[in-house]
C-alpha positions as CSV (number, residue, x, y, z in Angstrom):
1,X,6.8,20.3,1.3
2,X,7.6,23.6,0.7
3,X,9.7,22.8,-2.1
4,X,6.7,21.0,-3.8
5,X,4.7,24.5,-3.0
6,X,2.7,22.6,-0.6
7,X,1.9,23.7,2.3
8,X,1.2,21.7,5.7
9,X,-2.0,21.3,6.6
10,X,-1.9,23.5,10.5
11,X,-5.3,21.2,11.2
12,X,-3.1,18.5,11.6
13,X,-1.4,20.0,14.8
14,X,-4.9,19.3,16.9
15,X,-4.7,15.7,16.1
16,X,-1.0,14.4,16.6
17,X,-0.8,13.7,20.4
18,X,3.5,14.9,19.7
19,X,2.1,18.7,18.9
20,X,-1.1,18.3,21.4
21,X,1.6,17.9,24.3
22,X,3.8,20.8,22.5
23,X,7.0,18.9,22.6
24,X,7.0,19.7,18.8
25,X,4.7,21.1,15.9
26,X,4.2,21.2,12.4
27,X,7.4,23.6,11.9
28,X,9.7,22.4,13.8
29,X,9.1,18.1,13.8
30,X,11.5,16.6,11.1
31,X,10.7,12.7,9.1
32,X,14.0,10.6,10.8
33,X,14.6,8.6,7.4
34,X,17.6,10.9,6.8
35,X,19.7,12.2,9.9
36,X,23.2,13.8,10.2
37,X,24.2,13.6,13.8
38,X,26.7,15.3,15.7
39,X,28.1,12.0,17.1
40,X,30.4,14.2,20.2
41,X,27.3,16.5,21.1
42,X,25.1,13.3,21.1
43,X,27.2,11.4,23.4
44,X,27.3,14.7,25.8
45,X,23.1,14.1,25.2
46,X,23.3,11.1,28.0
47,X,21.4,8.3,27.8
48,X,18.7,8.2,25.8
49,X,17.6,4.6,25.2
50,X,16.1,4.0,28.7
51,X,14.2,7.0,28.3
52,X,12.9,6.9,24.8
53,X,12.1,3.6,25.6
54,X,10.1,5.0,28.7
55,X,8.3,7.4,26.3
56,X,7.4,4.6,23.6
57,X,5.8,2.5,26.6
58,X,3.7,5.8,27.8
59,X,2.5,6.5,24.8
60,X,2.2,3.0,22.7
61,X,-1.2,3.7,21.8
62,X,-0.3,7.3,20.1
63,X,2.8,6.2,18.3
64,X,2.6,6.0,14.8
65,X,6.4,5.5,13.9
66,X,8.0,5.0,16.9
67,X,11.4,5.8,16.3
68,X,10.3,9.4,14.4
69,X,8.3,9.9,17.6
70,X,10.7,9.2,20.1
71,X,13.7,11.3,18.4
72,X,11.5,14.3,17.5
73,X,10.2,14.1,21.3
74,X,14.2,14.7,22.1
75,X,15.8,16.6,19.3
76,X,12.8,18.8,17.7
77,X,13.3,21.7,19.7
78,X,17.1,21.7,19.0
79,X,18.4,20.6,15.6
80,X,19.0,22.6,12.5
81,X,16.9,22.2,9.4
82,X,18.6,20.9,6.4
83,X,18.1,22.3,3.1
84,X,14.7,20.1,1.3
85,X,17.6,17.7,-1.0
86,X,19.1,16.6,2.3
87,X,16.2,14.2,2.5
88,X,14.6,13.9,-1.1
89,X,11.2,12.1,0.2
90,X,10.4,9.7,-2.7
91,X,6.6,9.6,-1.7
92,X,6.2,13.2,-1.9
93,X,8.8,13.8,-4.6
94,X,7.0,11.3,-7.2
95,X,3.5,12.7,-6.0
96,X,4.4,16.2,-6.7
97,X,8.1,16.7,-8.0
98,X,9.0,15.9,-11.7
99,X,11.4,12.7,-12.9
100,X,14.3,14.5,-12.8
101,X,17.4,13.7,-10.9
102,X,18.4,16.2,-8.1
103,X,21.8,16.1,-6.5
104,X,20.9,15.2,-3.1
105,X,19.5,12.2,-0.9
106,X,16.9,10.3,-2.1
107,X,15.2,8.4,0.8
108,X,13.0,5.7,-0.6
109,X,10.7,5.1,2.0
110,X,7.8,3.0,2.4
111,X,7.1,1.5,-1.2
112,X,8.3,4.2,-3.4
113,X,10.9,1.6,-5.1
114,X,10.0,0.2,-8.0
115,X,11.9,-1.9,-10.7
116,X,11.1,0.6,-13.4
117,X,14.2,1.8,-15.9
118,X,12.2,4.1,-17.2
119,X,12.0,6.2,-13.8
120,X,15.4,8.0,-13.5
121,X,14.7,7.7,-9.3
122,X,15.0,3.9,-9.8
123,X,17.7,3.7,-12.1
124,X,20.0,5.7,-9.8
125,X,19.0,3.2,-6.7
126,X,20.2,0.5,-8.6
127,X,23.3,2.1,-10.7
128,X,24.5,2.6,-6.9
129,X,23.1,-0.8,-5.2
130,X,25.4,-2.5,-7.9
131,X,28.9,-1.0,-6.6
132,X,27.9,-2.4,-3.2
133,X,29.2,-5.2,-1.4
134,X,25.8,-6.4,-1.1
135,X,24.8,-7.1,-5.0
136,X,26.9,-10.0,-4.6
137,X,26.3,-13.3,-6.9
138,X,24.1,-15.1,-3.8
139,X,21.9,-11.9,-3.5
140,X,21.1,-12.1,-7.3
141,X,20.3,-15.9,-6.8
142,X,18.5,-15.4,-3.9
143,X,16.0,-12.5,-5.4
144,X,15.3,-14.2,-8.6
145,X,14.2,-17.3,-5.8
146,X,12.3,-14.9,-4.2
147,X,10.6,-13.2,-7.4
148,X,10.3,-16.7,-8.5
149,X,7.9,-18.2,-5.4
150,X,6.2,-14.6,-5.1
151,X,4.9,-14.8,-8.7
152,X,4.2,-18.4,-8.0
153,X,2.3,-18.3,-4.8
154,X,0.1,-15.6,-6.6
155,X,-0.7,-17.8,-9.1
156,X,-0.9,-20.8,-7.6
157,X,-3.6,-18.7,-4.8
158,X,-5.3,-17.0,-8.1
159,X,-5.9,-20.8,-10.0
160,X,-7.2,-22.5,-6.4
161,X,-9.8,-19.0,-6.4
162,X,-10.7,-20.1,-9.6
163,X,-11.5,-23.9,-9.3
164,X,-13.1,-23.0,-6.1
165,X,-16.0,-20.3,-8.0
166,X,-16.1,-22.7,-11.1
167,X,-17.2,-25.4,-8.2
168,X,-19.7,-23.1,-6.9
169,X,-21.5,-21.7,-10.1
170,X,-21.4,-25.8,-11.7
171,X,-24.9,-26.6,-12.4
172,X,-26.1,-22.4,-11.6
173,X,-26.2,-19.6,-13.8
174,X,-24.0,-16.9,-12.8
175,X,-24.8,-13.2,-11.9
176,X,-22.5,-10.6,-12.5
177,X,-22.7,-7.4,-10.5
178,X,-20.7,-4.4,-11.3
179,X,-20.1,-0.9,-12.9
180,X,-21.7,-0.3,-16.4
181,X,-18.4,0.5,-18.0
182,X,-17.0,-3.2,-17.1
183,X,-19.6,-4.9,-18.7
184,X,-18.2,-5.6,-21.7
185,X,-14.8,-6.3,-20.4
186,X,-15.7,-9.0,-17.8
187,X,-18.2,-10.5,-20.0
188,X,-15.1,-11.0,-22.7
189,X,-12.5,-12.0,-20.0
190,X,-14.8,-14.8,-17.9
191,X,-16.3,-16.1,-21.5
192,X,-20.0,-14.8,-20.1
193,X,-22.6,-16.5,-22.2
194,X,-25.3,-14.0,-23.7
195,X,-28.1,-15.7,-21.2
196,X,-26.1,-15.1,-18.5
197,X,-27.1,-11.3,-16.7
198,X,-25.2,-8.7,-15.5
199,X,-26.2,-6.1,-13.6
200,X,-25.0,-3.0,-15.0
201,X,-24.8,-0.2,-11.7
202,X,-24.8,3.1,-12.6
203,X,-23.6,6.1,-10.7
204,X,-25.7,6.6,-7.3
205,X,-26.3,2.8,-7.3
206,X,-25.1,3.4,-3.7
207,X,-28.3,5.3,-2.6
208,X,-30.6,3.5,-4.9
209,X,-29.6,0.3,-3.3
210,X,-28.8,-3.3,-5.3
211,X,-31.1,-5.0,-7.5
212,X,-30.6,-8.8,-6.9
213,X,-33.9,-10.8,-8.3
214,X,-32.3,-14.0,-9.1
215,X,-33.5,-16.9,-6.9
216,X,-30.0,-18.5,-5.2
217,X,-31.0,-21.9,-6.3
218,X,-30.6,-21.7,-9.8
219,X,-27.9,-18.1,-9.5
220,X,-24.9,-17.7,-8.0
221,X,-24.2,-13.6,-7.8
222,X,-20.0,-12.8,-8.8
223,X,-19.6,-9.4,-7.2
224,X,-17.5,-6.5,-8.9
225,X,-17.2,-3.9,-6.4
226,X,-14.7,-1.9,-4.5
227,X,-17.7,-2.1,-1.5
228,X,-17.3,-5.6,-1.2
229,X,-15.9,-6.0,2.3
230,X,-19.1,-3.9,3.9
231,X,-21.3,-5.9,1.1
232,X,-20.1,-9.5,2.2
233,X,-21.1,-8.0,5.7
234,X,-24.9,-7.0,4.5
235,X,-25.2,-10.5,2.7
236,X,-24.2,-12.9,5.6
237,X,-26.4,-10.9,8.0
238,X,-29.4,-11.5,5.6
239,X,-28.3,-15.3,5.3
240,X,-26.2,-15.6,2.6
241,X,-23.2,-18.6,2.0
242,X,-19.7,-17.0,0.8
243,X,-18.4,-19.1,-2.2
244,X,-22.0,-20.8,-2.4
245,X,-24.5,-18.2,-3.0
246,X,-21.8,-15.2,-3.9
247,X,-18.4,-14.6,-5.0
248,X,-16.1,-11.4,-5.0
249,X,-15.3,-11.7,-8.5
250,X,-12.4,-9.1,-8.0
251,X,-10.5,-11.6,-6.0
252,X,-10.8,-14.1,-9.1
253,X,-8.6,-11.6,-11.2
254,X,-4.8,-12.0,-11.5
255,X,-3.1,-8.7,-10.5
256,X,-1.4,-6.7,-13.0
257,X,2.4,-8.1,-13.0
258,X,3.4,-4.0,-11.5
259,X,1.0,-5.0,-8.2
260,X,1.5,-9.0,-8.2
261,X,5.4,-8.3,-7.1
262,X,6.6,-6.1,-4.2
263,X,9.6,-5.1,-4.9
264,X,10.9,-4.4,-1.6
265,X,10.2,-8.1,-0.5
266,X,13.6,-9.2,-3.3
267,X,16.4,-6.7,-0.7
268,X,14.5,-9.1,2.0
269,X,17.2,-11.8,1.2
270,X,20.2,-10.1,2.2
């Protein structure tokens, strides 16, 4: 992080059970995506599968990554630190760092791929995945299959979403709850007649508390908020039918084609 000119938060060290036992801290623990191993002075190491695996069944509840846990619980206090482009982190680098390539390793952990050509850190994944004897003619097949059915499936769930609140709101009037600044914008994309209400929330609608006068046999309420989850809790409690007295309307939305794909699930076919 120090290369970003970020520095690691030392609150941290009370709450990772790794530091609270001291077999590492802060400064000397190390992210595992990107190792270079002595292979001759890990063999003179022992055995150290029947132990880590020991370790992971002590402390299953406290692991967070198990294999980073496990090999900082060995090596941490005994490895040498590799300059920051040893292990170019993609999550921190396209937080932080600017689109420019670095000669180094790029470790594209968790999500951090995308299929974006305009992003110089995905263009040299793929300049390099294509000289590999994986990028073979079945692996192209098989990931347009893939992109295919995962488009598809989204759809396909989206439209049945769809029929199902058009089902529930026949013969009703629907409500629409949500910020002030969507108003306009859901009213144009769900074709909102002018007699139908929306209930514009402003900021501190949180504290105020909702607004919902509309009797439930004439009303069915489409919700708009990121609350929902904790809302659909609060609305069955006071009696309230799912998908007969109230819809989240954000589930009713098609995600943007960038969200609606993961690109990680088309390397799943190899």
């Amino acid at each position: 992080m120090n290369h970003y000119q970020k520095q690691v938060d030392k609150t941290i060290d009370e709450k990772i059970y790794l530091f609270q036992n001291s077999w590492t801290d802060s400064d000397s623990c190390f992210n595992s995506g990107v190792l270079l191993m002595d292979v001759e002075r890990l063999r003179n190491t022992g055995d150290i599968l029947l132990p880590g695996l020991r370790f992971l069944v002590q402390h299953e509840e406290e692991c967070k990554f198990f294999d980073q846990d496990i090999l900082n619980y060995f090596f941490s206090r005994d490895y040498l630190h590799l300059p920051w482009n040893y292990n170019i982190l993609q999550h921190w680098d396209r937080m932080w760092g600017k689109p420019e390539l670095e000669e180094g390793i790029y470790h594209y952990m968790g999500r951090t791929l995308r299929l974006n050509m305009d992003e110089p850190r995905d263009c040299i994944f793929y300049e390099a995945f294509v000289q590999t004897p994986w990028c073979s003619a079945e692996y192209i097949c098989k990931s347009f299959a893939v992109t295919r059915d995962v488009i598809a499936g989204a759809i396909a769930k989206n439209n049945e979403l769809n029929r199902r609140a058009a089902a529930a709101w026949a013969g009703r009037r629907r409500v629409f709850v949500g910020p002030k600044d969507n108003e306009e914008q859901l009213r144009e994309m769900f074709f909102m007649k002018e007699e139908e209400p929306y209930v514009a929330l402003g900021e501190g609608w949180e504290q105020e508390g909702l607004n919902l006068p509309y009797d439930l046999g004439t009303h069915v309420y489409v919700f708009f908020l990121e609350t929902f989850p904790e809302l659909r809790k609060q609305l069955e409690a006071a009696g309230w039918r799912e998908w007969e007295d109230f819809i989240d309307g954000k589930a009713l939305i098609l995600p943007h084609s960038t969200r609606l794909l993961d690109e990680y699930r088309i390397f799943m076919v190899m």
